[in-house]
C-alpha positions as CSV (number, residue, x, y, z in Angstrom):
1,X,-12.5,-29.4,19.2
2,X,-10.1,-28.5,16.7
3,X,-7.7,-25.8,17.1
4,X,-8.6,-24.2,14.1
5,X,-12.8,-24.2,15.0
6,X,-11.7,-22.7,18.3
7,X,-10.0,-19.8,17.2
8,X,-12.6,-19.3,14.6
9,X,-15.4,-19.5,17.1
10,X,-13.7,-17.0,19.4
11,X,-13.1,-14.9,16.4
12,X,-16.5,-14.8,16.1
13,X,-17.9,-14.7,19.7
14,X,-15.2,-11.2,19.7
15,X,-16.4,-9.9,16.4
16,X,-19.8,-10.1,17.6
17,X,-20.4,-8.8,21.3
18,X,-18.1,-5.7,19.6
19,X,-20.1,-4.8,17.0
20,X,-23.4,-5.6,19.6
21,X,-21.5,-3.2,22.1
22,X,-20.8,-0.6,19.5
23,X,-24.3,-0.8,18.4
24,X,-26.0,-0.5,21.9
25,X,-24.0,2.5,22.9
26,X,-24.6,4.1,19.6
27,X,-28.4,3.6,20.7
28,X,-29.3,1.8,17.0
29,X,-31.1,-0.5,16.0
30,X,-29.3,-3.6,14.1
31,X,-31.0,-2.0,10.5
32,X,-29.5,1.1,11.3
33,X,-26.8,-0.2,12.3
34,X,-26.1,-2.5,9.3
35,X,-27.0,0.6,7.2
36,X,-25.3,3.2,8.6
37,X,-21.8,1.8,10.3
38,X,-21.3,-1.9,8.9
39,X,-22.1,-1.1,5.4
40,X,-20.0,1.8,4.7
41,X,-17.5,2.1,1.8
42,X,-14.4,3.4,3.6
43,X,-12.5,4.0,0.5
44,X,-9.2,3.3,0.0
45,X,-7.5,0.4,2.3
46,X,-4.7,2.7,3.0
47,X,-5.6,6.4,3.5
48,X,-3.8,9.0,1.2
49,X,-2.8,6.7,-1.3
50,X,-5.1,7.8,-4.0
51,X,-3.3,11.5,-3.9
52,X,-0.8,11.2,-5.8
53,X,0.7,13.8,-7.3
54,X,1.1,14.7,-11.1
55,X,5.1,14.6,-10.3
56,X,5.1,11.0,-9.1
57,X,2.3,9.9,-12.4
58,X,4.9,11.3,-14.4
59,X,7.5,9.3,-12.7
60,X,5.2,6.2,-12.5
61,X,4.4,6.6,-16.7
62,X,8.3,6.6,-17.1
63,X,8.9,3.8,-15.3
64,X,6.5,1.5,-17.4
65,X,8.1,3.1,-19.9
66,X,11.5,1.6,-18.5
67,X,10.1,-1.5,-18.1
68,X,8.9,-1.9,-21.7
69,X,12.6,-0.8,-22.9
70,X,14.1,-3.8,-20.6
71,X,12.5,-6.6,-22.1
72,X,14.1,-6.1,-25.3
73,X,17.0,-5.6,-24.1
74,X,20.5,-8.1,-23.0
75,X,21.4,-8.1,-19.5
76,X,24.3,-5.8,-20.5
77,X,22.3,-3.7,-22.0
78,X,20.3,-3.3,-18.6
79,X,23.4,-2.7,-16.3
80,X,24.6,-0.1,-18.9
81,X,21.1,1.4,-19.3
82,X,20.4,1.4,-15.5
83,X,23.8,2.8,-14.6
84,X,23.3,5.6,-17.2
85,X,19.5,6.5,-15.4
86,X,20.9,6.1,-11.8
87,X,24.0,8.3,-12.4
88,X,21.2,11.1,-14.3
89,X,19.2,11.0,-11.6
90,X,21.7,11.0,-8.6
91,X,22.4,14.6,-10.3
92,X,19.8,15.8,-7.5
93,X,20.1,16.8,-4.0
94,X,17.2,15.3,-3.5
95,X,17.6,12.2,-5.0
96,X,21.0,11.6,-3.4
97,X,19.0,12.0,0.3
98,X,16.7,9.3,-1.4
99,X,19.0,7.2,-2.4
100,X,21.0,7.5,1.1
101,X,17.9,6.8,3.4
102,X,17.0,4.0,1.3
103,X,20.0,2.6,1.7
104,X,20.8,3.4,5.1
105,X,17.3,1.4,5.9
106,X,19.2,-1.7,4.4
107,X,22.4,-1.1,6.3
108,X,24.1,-0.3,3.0
C-alpha cells in the first residue's frame, strides 16, 4: 500500500471512531447528530475577525485608496510619497510603539 492511501485511510479510520465517540457520549443518533453537531455553520474561520472597528474600515478605505494612487505613480514617486505618509503617521505615540514591535518581531 501506498504511503499516501495509508495516511488517508488512517485519517479516516481517526475522523471516524471520533465523531462515532462524540456521538455515543452525546447519546444521538447519527440524524441528530448530522443535524445538530456536523452540520453547523461555525461562522467565521478565525473568531473575532469580523469585528472590526469603524477606526480600522477607515484605515482599510485609505489604504485602497493608497494603492490606487501607487499605480500611477514612478517608483520615486512611491519612496517620496511613502516617506511623506510614514513620517505623518509616526507623529503618534501609538504608532511609534507600532512601528517598534513590528520591527522588533523582525529583529530590526
Amino acid at each position: 500500500m501506498k504511503k499516501s492511501k495509508l495516511k488517508e485511510l488512517i485519517r479516516e479510520t481517526i475522523k471516524e471512531n471520533f465523531d462515532d465517540r462524540l456521538k455515543a457520549q452525546m447519546g444521538m443518533s447519527d440524524d441528530e447528530f448530522e443535524k445538530n453537531v456536523t452540520s453547523r455553520d461555525i461562522g467565521s474561520p478565525f473568531p473575532g475577525t469580523n469585528n472590526v472597528s469603524p477606526f480600522a474600515a477607515k484605515a482599510k478605505d485609505y489604504i485602497e485608496k493608497f494603492r490606487q494612487e501607487y499605480r500611477d505613480m514612478s517608483d520615486d514617486g512611491i519612496d517620496e510619497f511613502s516617506v511623506e505618509i510614514i513620517n505623518h503617521l509616526l507623529d503618534n505615540t501609538a504608532a511609534q510603539a507600532a512601528a517598534k514591535v513590528h520591527f522588533g518581531k523582525r529583529n530590526l
